[in-house]
C-alpha positions in Angstrom: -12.4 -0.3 -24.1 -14.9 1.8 -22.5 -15.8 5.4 -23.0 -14.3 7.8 -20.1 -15.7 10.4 -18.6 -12.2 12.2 -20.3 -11.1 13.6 -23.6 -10.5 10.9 -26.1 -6.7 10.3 -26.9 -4.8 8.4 -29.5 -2.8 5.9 -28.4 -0.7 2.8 -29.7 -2.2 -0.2 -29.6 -0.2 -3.8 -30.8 -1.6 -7.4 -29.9 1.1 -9.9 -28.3 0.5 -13.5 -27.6 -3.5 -12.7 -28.1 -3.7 -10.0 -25.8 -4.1 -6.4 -26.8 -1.3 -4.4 -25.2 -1.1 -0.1 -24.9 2.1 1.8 -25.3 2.9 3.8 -22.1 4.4 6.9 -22.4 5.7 7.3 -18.8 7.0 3.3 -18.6 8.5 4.2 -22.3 7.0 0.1 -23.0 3.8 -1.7 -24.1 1.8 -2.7 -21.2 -1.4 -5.3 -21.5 -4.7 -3.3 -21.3 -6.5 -3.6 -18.7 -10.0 -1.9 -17.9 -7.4 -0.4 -14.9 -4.8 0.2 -17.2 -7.4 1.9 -19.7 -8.0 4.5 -16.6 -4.1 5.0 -16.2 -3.8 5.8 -19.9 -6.1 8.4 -20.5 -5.4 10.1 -16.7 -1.6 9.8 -18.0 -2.8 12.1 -20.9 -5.2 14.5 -19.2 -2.6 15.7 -16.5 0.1 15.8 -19.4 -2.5 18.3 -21.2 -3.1 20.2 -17.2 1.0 20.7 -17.6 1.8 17.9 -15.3 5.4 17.1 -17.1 5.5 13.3 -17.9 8.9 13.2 -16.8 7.9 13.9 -13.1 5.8 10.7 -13.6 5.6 7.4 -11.9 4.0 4.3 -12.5 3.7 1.1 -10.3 6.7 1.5 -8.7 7.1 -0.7 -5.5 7.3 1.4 -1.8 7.2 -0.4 1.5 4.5 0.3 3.8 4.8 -1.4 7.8 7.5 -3.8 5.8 4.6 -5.2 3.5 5.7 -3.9 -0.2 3.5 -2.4 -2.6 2.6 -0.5 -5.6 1.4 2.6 -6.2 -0.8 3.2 -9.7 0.6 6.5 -10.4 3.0 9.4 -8.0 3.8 13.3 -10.0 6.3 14.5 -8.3 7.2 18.2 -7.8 9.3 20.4 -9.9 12.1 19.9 -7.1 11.6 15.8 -7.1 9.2 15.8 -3.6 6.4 13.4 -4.0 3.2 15.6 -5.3 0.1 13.9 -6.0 -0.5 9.8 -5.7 -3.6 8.4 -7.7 -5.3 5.1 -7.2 -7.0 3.9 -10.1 -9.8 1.3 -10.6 -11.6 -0.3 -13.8 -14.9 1.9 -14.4 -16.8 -0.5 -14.0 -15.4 -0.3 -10.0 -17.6 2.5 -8.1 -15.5 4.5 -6.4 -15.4 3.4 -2.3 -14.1 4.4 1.1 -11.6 1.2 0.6 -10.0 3.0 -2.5 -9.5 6.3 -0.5 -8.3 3.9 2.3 -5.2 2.4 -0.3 -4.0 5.3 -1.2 -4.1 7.2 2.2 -2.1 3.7 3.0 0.1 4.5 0.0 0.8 8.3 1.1 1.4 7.4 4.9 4.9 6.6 3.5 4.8 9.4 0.4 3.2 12.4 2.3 2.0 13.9 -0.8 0.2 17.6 -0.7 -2.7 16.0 -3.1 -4.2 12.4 -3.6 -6.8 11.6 -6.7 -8.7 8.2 -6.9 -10.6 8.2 -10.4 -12.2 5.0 -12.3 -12.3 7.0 -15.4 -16.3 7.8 -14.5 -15.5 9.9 -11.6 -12.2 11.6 -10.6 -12.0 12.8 -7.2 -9.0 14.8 -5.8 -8.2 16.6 -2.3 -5.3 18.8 -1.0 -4.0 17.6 2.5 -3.6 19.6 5.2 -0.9 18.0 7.5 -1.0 21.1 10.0 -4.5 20.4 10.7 -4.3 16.6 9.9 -7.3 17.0 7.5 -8.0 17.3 3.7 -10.5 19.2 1.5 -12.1 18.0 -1.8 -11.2 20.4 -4.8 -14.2 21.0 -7.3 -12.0 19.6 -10.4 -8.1 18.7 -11.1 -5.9 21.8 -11.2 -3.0 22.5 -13.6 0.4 21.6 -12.4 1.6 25.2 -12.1 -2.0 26.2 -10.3 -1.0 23.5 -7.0 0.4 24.7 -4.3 2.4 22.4 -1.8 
């Protein structure tokens, strides 16, 4: 897989029915790895080193959004179990575009989440929502889970 602009982590690796799969430590489960899924991993990692508890973690879970059902790529939730930051992930190879800020503003129509990150491993982008002033603000890098307000 490719080189992230992230630490490197160790992770498990088996291969099933030819296909190389990744254990996932939120899912507790193999997964097949993807370029996507590649991203996921390692962003899995770096908020677990940034204190965000991997218990507060979810992956691909299914929400309904205007009755069409769909999947988030990854939602933290709060110490007190509110939705607290959605991320959209894509392959690195995918450059980073208005349509990937689009799905997950989609995604947090429903959530209402304080932060949303997009990141395809190369470039990680993250901004904190202001729903008072129904805007948001880009934030220079990812902040520690204790350091987020919302």
């Amino acid at each position: 897989m490719d080189k992230l602009n992230l630490p490197q982590y160790n992770f498990r690796f088996i291969t099933e029915g030819g296909k190389q799969l990744v254990f996932d430590i939120v899912r507790k489960k193999y997964v097949v790895l993807t370029p996507e899924e590649w991203v996921r991993q390692n962003m899995v990692q770096f908020l677990s080193e940034k204190k965000y508890p991997v218990s507060l973690m979810a992956v691909e879970k299914k929400i309904v959004i205007n009755q069409q059902p769909m999947r988030f790529d990854l939602l933290v939730y709060s110490k007190k179990g509110h939705p607290y930051l959605i991320a959209e992930f894509k392959a690195p190879a995918v450059k980073i575009s208005q349509a990937a800020f689009d799905q997950v503003v989609r995604y947090n129509m429903e959530l209402k989440v304080p932060y949303i990150m997009v990141s395809n491993g190369m470039e990680h982008f993250i901004c904190k929502v202001d729903y008072s002033k129904n805007s948001y603000s880009f934030l220079k890098g990812i902040p520690d889970f204790g350091d987020m307000s919302g």
